[in-house]
C-alpha positions as CSV (number, residue, x, y, z in Angstrom):
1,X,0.0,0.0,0.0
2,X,1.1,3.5,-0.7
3,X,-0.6,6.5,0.5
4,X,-0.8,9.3,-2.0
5,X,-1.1,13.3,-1.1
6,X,-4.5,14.9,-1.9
7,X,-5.0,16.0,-5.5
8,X,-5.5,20.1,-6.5
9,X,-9.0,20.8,-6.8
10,X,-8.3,21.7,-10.5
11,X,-7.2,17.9,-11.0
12,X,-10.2,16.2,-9.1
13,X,-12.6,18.3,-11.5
14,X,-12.6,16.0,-14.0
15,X,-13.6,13.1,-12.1
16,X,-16.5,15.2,-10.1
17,X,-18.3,14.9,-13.3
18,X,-18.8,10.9,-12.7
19,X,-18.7,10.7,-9.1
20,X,-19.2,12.5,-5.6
21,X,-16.7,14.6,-4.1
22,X,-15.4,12.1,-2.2
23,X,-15.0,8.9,-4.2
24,X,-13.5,11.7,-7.1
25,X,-10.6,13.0,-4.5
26,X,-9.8,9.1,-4.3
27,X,-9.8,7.8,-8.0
28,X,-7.9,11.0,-8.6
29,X,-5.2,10.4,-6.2
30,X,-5.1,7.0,-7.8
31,X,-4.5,8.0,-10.9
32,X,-1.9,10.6,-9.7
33,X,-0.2,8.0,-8.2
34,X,-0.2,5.9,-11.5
35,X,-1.6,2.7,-9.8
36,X,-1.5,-0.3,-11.9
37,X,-5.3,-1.3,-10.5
38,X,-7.8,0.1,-8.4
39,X,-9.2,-2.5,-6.0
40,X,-12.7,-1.7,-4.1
41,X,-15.8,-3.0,-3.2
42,X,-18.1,0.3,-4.1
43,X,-18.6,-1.5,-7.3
44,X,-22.1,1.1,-7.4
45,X,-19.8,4.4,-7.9
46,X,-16.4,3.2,-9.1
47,X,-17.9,1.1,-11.9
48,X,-20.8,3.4,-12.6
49,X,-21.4,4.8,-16.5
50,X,-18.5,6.6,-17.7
51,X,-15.9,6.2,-14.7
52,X,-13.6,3.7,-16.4
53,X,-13.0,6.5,-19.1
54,X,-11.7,8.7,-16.1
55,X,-8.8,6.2,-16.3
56,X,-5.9,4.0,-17.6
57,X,-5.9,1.3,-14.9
58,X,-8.6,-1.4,-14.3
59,X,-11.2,-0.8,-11.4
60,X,-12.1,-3.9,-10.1
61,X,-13.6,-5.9,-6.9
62,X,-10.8,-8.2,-4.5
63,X,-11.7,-11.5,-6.3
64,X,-10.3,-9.7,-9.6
65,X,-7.5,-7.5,-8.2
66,X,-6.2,-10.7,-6.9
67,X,-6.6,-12.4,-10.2
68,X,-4.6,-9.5,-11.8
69,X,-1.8,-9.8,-8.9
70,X,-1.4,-13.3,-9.4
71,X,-1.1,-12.9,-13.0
72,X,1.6,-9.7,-12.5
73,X,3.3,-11.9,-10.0
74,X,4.1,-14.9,-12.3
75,X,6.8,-14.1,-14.1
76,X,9.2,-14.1,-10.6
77,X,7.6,-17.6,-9.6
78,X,10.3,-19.9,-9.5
């Protein structure tokens, strides 16, 4: 985990056109920080209409942010 510093307001207004003031400041910080996946369990605002665009990272629920890990992961397996 890595905890990234609050966007400018001028970067979060993109991303309070798709979601609430909150849940913007977050998935802006996110993709700030150039995550490689955003892992969350509000699947009702994070993968609402239009959000995905907001980004160049999946959004996706543990099951699937797992799946990706393990899949990111392989290539060091010995």
């Amino acid at each position: 985990p890595e905890v990234a510093p609050n966007p400018a307001t001028d970067q979060v207004t993109p991303f309070l056109q798709k979601l609430h003031k909150g849940d913007a400041t977050i998935l802006c910080a996110a993709h700030l920080a150039k995550v490689s996946a955003f892992v969350t369990w509000n699947t009702r605002d994070f993968m609402a209409l239009g959000v995905k665009s907001l980004v160049d990272f999946p959004i996706v629920v543990p099951a699937d942010g797992l799946k990706l890990f393990r899949k990111w992961i392989e290539p060091f397996s010995v």
